[in-house]
Structures are given as C-alpha cells and as structure tokens.
N, C-alpha and C positions, 0 to 999 in steps of 0.2 A: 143590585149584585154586580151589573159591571162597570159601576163607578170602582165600587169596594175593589176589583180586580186592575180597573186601570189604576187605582192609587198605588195598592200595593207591586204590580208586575213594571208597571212605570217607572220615568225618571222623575215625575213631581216633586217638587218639594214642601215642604212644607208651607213655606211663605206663600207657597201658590195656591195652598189649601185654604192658608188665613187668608186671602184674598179673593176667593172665591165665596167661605164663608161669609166674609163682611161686603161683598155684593149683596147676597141674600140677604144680609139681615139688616142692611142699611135701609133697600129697602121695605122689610117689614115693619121696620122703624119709621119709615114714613107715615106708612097706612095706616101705624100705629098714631103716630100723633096726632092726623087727621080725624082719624076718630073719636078720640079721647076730645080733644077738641069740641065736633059735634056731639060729644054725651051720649054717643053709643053704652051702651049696657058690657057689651063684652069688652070695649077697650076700657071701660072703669073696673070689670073686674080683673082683668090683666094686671093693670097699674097696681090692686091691693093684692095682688096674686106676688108681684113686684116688691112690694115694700115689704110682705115675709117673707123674700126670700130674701131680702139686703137683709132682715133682723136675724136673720139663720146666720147670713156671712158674718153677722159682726158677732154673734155670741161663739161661733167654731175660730173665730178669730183670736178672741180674750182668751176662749180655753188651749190653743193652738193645736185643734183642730184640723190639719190641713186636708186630709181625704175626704173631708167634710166641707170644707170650702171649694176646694174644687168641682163635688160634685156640685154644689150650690152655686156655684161659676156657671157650669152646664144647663142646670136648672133655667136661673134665670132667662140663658140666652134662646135657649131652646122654649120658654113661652115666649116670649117676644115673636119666634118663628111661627110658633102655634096661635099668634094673635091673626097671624094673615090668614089662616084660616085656606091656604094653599097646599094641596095633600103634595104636588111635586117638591117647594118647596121642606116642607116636614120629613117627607122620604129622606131626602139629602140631608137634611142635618143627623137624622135616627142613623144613615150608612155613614158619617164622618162622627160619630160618638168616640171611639176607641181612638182618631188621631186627633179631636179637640180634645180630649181627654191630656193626652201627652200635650198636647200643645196648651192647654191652663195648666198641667202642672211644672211644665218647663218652664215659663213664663212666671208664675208665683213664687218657683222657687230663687227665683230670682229678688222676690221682697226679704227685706230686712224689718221691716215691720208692715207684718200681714194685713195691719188696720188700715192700710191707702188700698187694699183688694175692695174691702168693701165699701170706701171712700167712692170709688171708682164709678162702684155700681150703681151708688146711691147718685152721685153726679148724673149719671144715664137715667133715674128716672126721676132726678129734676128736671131733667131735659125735656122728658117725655112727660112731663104737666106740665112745660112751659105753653103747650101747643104750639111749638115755633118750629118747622120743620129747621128753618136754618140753626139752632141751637142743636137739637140732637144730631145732623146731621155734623157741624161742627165737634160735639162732643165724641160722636162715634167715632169720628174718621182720628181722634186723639185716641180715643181708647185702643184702636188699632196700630196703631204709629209704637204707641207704649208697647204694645204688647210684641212685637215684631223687634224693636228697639231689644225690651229684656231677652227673647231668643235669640236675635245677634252675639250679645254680652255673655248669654252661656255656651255659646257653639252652636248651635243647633241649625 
C-alpha cells in the first residue's frame, strides 16, 4: 500500500517503474534459469506454463486481440516473478499491475505489427531453456531497452 501511494503522490516516473520492475524480474530470471537448468519440477513447469502463454500472445495477435495481449504481456512476466517463489517480490509486482498495465499498453501500441509482441516473448523463453544466464540476461536487458525505446517514441 505505500508503494501504491509513493507512486502515485510521487514524482516517479515511469521509466523508473520499468526499471525497478526489471531489477526484479531480471533477477527472477536468473533463478529461473538456474533452475530450469538443474531440472527442478517447478521451473519445467513455469517454462510450459511460458510457452501457453506465447501460444495465447500469438493467436490474440492474428485475431488483433490487443487487451488480450496485453493481459498476456502481464501474465507471462508476472509467472516469471512467481517462479522465485519470493512473496516480497510478487507483492510488488500484484501493487505495480495497473501501471505495467499502462506501461505494456503504451509500449504495444507502439507495434505495427503485434506478431514481434509475441516474437519478443518467445525470444525470452528461448533464453530461458538455453540455461545460459548470460543469454537471458542479455535478452532481457533488450527487451527492456525495446520497451523504454517504444515509450520514448510515443511520449510517455
């Protein structure tokens, strides 16, 4: 609750929110691959937990879908968060839902063809069965970059 309050009575900005998020979730992207890696049970079922949710993004994508892709934006990033299995982190992502909300649709609306959304995704969990922290970490830190880039370009 007084995240929720410092965001909204705050000067934050947005970019400081993405940036905060992909602290977190870079590293539960670690822990994630680590695991997956060792053949833990919960990060194999993350992973197929993962690839229905890119098969979600790519069918709300053909039909143009977008409040459906979005949420499925959410989805995905928020089990990633839920794979660490860290109730602090998962709080923080459940209190910043409504401004990643705005911040994947600002960001999407930026695509002209919604098929590299779920392009995007599917890249993040080739990453995450490569077991190479350094791939997903490299992979994310673009997905970010991307995503901050398309906010620039629409104002935000």
């Amino acid at each position: 609750e007084a995240l929720t309050w410092s965001l909204l009575l705050g000067s934050d900005e947005l970019e400081d929110i993405i940036d905060m998020r992909g602290s977190i979730e870079l590293w539960c992207l670690v822990k994630l691959v680590d695991s997956y890696r060792e053949g833990r049970q919960s990060a194999l079922d993350t992973v197929v937990e993962l690839a229905n949710i890119v098969r979600d993004m790519e069918e709300a994508s053909k039909e143009n879908r977008r409040e459906t892709l979005i949420e499925d934006d959410y989805r995905f990033h928020f089990a990633i968060i839920k794979s660490s299995r860290t109730p602090l982190f998962i709080s923080i992502y459940e209190t910043l839902r409504s401004f990643l909300h705005h911040e994947i649709k600002t960001s999407q609306d930026d695509y002209d063809d919604t098929s590299l959304i779920y392009k995007e995704h599917e890249s993040l969990l080739k990453a995450i069965k490569s077991g190479q922290k350094s791939t997903i970490m490299l992979d994310y830190i673009n997905h970010i970059d991307n995503i901050k880039t398309r906010l620039r370009r629409r104002g935000e």
